[in-house]
N, C-alpha and C positions, 0 to 999 in steps of 0.2 A: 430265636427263642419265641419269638410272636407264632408263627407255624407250631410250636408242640406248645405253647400254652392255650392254644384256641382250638387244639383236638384233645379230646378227655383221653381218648387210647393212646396218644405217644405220650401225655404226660404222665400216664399211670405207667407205662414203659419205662420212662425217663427215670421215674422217681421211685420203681423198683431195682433201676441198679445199683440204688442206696443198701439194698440190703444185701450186696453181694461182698467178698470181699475186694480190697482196692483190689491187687492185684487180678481176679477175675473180672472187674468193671472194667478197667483198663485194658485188657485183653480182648474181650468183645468190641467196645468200644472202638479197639485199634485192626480190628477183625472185620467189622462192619465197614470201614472206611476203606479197608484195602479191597472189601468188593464193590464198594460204590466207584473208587477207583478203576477198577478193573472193567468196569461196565459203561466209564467214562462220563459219571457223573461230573455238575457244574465244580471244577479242580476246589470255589471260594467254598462252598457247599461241604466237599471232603476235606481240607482244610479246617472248618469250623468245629467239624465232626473232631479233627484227632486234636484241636485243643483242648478238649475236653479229658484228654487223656493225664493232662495238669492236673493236679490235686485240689489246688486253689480254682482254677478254672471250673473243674466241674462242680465244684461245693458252692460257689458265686450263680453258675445255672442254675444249679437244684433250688437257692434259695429264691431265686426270680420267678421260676415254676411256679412252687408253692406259692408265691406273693400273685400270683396270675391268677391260679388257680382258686382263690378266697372268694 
């Protein structure tokens, strides 16, 4: 979270996929990791990424964002 709160463009990323619906947040979201995956990104890194695919998880980031972001 400290990495996308301290760059203005991933948190405006982040907090744009508030306006998608879940089901396509969660599909990106689950889309991005499989190529960070595939590219062999840090596995803690891609892990982190697809808990966000949680409902509660991602709503609990978004709010920490914004609280960064202030």
């Amino acid at each position: 979270m400290q990495v996308v709160a301290g760059d203005k463009d991933l948190q405006q990323w982040f907090l744009s996929l508030e306006k998608l619906p879940e089901n396509l947040r969660y599909s990106h979201i689950r889309g991005m990791a499989e190529r960070m995956h595939a590219d062999k990104v840090d596995h803690d890194l891609v892990e982190a990424l697809r808990s966000l695919t949680s409902p509660e998880v991602y709503k609990a980031a978004a709010k920490t964002i914004r609280d960064f972001s202030r």
